[in-house]
N, C-alpha and C positions, 0 to 999 in steps of 0.2 A: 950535076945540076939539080938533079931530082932532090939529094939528099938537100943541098942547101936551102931548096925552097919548103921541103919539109920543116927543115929545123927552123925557119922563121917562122914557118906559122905556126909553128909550137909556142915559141916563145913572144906571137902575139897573142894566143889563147892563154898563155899566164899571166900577162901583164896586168887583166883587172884581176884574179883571186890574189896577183901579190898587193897589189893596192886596198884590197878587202881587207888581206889580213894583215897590213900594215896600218889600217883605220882599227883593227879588232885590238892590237899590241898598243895603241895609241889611246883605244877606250878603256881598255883593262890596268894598262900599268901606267901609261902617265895622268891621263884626263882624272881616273879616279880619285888620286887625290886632292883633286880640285874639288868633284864632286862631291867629299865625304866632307870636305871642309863647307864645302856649302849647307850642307845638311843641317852639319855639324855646327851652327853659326845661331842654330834656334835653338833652346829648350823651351821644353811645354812645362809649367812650371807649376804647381800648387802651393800657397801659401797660407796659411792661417794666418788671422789674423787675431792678436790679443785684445780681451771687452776688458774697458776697463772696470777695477773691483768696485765695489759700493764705498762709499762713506759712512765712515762710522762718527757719530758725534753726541755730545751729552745732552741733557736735559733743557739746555738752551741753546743749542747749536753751536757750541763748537768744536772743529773737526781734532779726533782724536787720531782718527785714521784717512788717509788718503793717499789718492792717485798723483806723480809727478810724469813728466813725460820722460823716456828715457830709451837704451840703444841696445839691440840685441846685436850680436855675431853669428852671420852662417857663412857654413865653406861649402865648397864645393872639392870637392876630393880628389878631382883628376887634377882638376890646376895645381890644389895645395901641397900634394905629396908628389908633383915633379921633382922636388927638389927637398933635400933636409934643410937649407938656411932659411926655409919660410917658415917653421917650424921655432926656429932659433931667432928668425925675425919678429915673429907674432910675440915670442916669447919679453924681448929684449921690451917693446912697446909696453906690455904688462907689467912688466917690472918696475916698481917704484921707484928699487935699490938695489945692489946687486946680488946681494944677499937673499933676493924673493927671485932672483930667475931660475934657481933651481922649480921650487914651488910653480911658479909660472908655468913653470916646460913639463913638468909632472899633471897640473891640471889640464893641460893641452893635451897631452900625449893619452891621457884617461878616457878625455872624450871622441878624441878621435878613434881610440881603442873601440869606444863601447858604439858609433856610428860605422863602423868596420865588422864589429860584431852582429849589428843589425840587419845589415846589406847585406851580410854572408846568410844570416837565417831566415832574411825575406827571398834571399835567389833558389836558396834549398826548398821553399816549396814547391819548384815549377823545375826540378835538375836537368828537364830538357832546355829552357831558356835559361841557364844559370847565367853562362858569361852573358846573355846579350842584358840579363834582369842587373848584373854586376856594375854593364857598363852605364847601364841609363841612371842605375844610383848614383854612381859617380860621378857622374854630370848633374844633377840636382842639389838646389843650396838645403844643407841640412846645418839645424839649428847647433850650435859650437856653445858660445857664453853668452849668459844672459848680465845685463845691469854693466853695459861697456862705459869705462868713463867715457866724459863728453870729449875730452881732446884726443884718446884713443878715434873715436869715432869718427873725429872732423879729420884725423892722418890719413886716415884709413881710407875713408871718400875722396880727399885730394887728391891721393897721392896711390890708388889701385895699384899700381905696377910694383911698388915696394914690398907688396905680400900678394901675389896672384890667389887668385878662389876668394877669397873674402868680398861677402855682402854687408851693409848695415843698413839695419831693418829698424823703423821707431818703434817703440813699445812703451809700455806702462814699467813703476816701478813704486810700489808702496810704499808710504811715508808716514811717519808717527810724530808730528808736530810737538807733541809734550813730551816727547823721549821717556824717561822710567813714569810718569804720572799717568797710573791708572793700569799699567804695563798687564798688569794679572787678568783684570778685568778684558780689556782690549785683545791681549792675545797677540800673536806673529805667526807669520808664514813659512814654508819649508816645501821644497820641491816632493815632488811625489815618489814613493818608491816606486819599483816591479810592482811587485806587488798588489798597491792603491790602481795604480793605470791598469793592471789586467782586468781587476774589480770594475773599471769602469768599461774596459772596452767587451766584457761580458753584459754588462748593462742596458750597453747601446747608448751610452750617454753623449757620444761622439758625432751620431747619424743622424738624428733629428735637425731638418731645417736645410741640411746642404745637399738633398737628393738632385734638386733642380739645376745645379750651378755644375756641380763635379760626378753628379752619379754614384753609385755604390763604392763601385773598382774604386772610385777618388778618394772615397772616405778608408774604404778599407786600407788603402797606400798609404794613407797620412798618418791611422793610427800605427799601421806596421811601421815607418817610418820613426813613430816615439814624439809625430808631430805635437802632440798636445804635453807632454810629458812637462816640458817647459813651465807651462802653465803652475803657478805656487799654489797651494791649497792651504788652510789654518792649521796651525798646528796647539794653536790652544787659545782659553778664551775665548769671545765671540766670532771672534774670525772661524774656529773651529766650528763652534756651536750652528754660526748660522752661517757657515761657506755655503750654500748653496743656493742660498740667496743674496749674498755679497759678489758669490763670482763672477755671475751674467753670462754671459755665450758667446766662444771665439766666433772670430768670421769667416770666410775662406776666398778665396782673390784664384780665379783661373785666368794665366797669364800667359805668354810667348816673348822671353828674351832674346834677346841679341848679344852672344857675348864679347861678338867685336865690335859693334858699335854706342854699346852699353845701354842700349834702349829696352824699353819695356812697353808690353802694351796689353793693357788688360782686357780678357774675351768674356768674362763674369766675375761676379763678385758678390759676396752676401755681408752686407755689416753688423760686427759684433754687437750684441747687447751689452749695455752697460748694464752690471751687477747694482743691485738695489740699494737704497740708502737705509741705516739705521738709527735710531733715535735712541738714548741708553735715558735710563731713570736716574742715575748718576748726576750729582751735581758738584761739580768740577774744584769746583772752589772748595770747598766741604772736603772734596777726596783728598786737595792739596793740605788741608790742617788738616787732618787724619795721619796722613803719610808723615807729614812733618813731625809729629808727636812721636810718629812712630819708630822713625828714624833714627838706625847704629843701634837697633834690637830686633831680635830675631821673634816673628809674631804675628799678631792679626790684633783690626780696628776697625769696626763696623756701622753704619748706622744705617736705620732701616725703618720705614712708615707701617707702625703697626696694625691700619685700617687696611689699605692695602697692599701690602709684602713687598712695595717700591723701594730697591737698593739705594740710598742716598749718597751711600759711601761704602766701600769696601775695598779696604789694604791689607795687603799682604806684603811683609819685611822679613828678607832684604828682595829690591827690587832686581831689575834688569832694565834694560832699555831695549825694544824688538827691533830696533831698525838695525843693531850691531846684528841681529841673526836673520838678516836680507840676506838670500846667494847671492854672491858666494861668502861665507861664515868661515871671519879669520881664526888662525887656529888659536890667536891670542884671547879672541872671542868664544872660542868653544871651550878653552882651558877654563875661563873664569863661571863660565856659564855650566857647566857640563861635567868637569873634571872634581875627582875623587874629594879635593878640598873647597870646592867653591860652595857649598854650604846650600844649595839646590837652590838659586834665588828666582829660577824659573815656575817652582811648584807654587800653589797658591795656595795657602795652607789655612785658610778662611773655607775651604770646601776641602779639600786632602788630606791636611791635616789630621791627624786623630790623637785624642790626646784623653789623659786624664784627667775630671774633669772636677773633680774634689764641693765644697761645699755647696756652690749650684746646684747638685742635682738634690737637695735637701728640699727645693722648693717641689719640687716632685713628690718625694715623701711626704711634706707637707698637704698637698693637696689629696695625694693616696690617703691617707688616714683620718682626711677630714671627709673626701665623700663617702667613705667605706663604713662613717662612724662608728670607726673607734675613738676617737677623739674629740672637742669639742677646743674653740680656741681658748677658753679659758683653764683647759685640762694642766694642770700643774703633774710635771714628771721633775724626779728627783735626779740631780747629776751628785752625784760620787766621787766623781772626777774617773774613777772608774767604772767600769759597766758590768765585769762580769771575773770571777777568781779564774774562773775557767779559759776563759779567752783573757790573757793577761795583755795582749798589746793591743785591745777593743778601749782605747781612754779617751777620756775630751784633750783638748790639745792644750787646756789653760793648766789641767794634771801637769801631762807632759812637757811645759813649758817654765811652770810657777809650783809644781805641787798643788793647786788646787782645784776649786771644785766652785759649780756655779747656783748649786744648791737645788731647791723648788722653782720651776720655769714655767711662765706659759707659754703657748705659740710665739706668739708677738715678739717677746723679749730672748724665746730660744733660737727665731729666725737671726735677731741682731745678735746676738752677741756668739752666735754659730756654734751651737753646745752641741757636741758631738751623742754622748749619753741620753741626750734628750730623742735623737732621733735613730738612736739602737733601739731604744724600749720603744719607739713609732711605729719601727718597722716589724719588732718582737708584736709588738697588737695587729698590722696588718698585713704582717705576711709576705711572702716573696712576690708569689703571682700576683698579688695586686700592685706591687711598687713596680715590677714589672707591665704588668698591664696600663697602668697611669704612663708611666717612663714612654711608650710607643704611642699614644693617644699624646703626648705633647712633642714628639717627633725622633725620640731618641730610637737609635739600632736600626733605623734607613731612611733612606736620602732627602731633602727637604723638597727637590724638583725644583731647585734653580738652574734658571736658563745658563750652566755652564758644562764645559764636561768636565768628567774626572773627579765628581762628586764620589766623597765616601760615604759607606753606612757607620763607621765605628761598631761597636758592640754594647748590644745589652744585654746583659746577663738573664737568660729567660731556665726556669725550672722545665724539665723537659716529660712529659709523663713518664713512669716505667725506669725513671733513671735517680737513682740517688742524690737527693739534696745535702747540698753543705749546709750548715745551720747560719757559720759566718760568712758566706756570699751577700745572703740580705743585709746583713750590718753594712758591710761592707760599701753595698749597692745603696744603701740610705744616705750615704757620706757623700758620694760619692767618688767612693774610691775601688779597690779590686780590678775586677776584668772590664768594668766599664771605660770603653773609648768614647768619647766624641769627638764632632767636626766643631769648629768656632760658629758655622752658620747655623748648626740645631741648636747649640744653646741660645742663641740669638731669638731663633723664633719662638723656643719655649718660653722665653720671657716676653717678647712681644704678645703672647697669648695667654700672657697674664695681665699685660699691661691692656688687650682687647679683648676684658671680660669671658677671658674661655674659648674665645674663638680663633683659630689658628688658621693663619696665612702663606699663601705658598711665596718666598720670596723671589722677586725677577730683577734683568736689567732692562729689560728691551721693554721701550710705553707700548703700552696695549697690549700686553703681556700674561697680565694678571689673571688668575682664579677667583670664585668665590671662597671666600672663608669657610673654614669645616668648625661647625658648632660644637664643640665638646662636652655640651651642656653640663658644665660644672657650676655649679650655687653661688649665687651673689654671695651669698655668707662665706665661702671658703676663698672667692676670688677676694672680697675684702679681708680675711681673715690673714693671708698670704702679703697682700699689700699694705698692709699695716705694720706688718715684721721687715717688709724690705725699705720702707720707709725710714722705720724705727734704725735700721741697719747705718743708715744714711746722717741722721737728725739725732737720734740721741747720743749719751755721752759716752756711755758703753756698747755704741755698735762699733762693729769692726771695719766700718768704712767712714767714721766719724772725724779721722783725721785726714782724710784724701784729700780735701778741699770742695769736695760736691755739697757743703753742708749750707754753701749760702745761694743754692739752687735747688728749684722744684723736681728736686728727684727722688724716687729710690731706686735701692739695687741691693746686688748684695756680690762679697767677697768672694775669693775664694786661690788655697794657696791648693794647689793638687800635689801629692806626695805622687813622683815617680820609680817606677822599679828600676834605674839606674843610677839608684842612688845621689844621685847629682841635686840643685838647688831645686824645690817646687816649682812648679807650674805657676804662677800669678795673671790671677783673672778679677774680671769687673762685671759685670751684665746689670744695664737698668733702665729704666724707659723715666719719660718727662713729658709734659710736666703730670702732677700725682694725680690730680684730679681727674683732668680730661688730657688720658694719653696722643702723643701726636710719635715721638719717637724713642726706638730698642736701640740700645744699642751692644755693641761685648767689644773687650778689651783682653788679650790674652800675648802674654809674654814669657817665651821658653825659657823655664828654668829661673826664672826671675825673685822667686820668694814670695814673698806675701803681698796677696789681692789690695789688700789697701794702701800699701805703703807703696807699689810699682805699679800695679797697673790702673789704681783707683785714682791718682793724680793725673795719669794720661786722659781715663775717663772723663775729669774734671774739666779739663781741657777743651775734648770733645763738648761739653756742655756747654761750656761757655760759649764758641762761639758757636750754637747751636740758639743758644739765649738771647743774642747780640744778634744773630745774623737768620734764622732759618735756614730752612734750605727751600730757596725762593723757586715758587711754581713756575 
């Protein structure tokens, strides 16, 4: 009896610890995952938000460059890699044709690679919190493809369950309304490397403005995260030049989703700045004949406001169109644009270009040996048709062409009719150092400081103290030929500073841009000494530019075929400003490989004139 009533009250002193610990089994293993799902039901979320870019637009407002609205892709990573067919799903959606799903599934797979990559290198700084820092990236939407088509985007929102983890997010998307017109000037975008982004997030270019909304940790997360990386920057042309006043400033949105009930509700937010508007010097119409003349030759066409360095026009052939080099950049678009044969139609070879530059730089010479007096314009030098027994390939080119010779010359008549002999014994009278000296006071051997990048110096051939001179360098440099390069934009301005009395201008695209003129105080006598031969070049019957068709317009200019060391056809160039009296515009003409100044590029010139004549380039 004893024992039985023991053993009851035993087993009424267990009945609540087993109830305890049948609530403790109850909390632990089944309620839990009720609870984790609950938890689990909210991400705290950060968002940037993209400012949209600036507009860019010409001399009378209209837009070269602009913002459309458009659709980003984020995933989220624990939904999306549940399973491989969402992979092959997203894949199939991207595909045009079946032939691009490979591609498809390669650029997924890339990105998801390098947001895997990220997650792993962000959890590494804190190896005590790895998996828990693992698992909170994972659940966060990180940026996937940018520029989603629109019907991608409307599947994708109706239809969530077809591809779990995917968000669509609006964004900006840069647009070039004139397609190839003006392409060089205007410029295109390109995502940022490593690189540029670590550049910036050493900079702090990230942190300013979002302390208040998300805190330090927030900002530091987004950029570990590669949130701005997204972000396009210029990759040439003004976009380049002045991206940092075009970009403006992302915004940042601190949110709380729901990822079962798809809701979202924002607890801060900062709005992005929209990037600045530009105004180009450019006038559009002008650029379009320019390009048009220039069109199916490989070259540059310029025109440009000799008082103030205002670019009116400036082409470079062969073009591109930047909206084909929006990410993502098909490979059909990188072959043409990029690839071994596509003839570089991205470079702008009005500023990169370097070339030589043949009879032009005579008006250099010209001028060297008028201020240095040795010369005077009426100085008669004797052509020979050769210049020297000693230097046997130092000839005029009418030797070289006809066997003859242009006889006793003065300035005037030696400018037109481009007698080579005439400006070897110019340069035998003034010397290296001074044709060099002249040659850099009208802008040649570095940059003219247009507002573009990727501006060359070219070379100019300078005598070095302590170091042995060639005798035939100077010849050479008088001709303009030898070691001398230029850009098409330095010969432009040497002649606009001839067309504006001496005074040389910086040229720009962007109004309200401009410098003052640098006075080169060179002699009215020698600036009309110089303008009288480029005229004569023009208007008489034996100048070299006398049959281009510039002859029943207020111009001069002068030729010029440039002898290249690739043996291949000359160089064909034009440079000359209008009207003669009271200059308003420079312009140059230069065609790779083309032959002779007057007969190719002097009729394009013509061109340019005319409707120059007919039309201005209206304020």
């Amino acid at each position: 009896m004893g024992r039985r009533r023991i053993l009851v009250l035993m087993i009424m002193l267990l009945i609540p610890f087993v109830a305890v610990e049948a609530k403790l089994v109850y909390l632990q293993v089944i309620n839990s995952r009720r609870i984790t799902e609950e938890f689990e039901k909210y991400i705290y979320n950060i968002e940037v938000i993209p400012p949209g870019r600036g507009v860019i637009r010409d001399r009378h407002g209209i837009e070269l460059a602009t913002e459309v609205r458009s659709f980003d892709l984020l995933v989220i990573l624990r939904e999306f890699e549940k399973s491989d067919n969402n992979r092959l799903a997203l894949a199939n959606m991207l595909s045009e044709s079946p032939d691009r799903l490979s591609d498809s599934l390669r650029e997924i797979d890339d990105e998801i690679a390098a947001i895997n990559d990220r997650i792993l290198r962000l959890a590494r700084k804190r190896p005590l919190e790895e998996r828990k820092i693992i698992d909170r990236e994972k659940r966060a939407p990180y940026p996937l493809l940018r520029n989603l088509p629109f019907r991608i985007a409307v599947m994708i929102e109706t239809h969530p369950d077809l591809v779990p983890g995917l968000i669509v997010e609006e964004s900006f998307r840069r647009r070039y309304p004139q397609g190839t017109l003006a392409s060089h000037i205007v410029g295109y975008l390109g995502k940022r490397t490593e690189e540029e982004y670590r550049h910036m997030l050493e900079s702090g270019a990230f942190f300013e403005g979002y302390e208040g909304i998300i805190g330090e940790d927030g900002i530091r997360l987004l950029e570990r995260r590669g949130s701005f990386m997204n972000e396009p920057i210029g990759r040439s042309g003004i976009e380049r030049q002045y991206d940092d006043l075009l970009r403006g400033k992302a915004g940042v949105c601190l949110s709380e989703r729901n990822l079962f009930r798809k809701t979202k509700e924002v607890i801060g937010a900062r709005q992005a700045d929209v990037g600045k508007e530009i105004q180009l010097t450019i006038d559009l119409e002008l650029q379009r004949k320019v390009e048009g003349l220039l069109a199916g030759r490989t070259g540059v066409a310029a025109v440009m406001d000799v008082e103030s360095g205002e670019m009116l026009a400036l082409a470079s052939s062969p073009m591109f169109d930047p909206n084909e080099l929006i990410s993502p950049v098909s490979a059909d678009a990188t072959k043409r644009y990029f690839g071994e044969q596509s003839g570089n139609p991205t470079m702008n070879r009005s500023i990169s270009g370097q070339y030589q530059l043949g009879s032009i730089f005579k008006i250099v010479t010209a001028i060297a040996a008028l201020e240095e007096k040795k010369i005077t314009r009426g100085t008669p030098l004797e052509c020979e048709g050769k210049f020297s027994s000693t230097f046997r390939y130092l000839n005029c080119w009418i030797y070289n062409k006809h066997g003859l010779s242009h006889g006793g010359l003065p300035l005037k008549d030696a400018l037109a009719r481009s007698c080579n002999v005439y400006f070897f014994k110019a340069a035998k009278l003034t010397g290296h150092d001074a044709l060099s000296k002249w040659g850099k006071k009208l802008g040649f051997g570095e940059p003219t400081g247009i507002d573009l990048p990727g501006e060359k110096s070219g070379i100019l051939p300078t005598p070095v103290p302590g170091q042995k001179v060639v005798e035939t360098e100077a010849y050479n440099l008088a001709i303009g030929q030898g070691r001398l390069t230029v850009t098409p934009i330095q010969a432009l301005v040497a002649m606009a500073t001839v067309a504006n009395e001496g005074k040389r201008v910086t040229p720009h695209l962007v109004v309200g841009t401009g410098a003052p003129p640098v006075d080169l105080a060179i002699s009215a006598e020698t600036v009309r000494a110089v303008k009288d031969g480029l005229r004569a070049a023009v208007h008489e019957e034996y100048g070299t530019a006398s049959k281009s068709g510039l002859k029943q317009h207020d111009v001069a200019g002068k030729t010029s075929s440039a002898q290249t060391s690739s043996g291949r056809e000359s160089h064909s160039w034009f440079a000359g400003f209008m009207p003669f009296e009271k200059p308003k515009y420079a312009f140059i003409v230069l065609v790779e490989h083309g032959g002779s100044g007057g007969e190719v590029a002097g009729p394009i010139a013509a061109g340019i004139v005319g409707y120059l004549t007919d039309n201005g380039a209206q304020k």
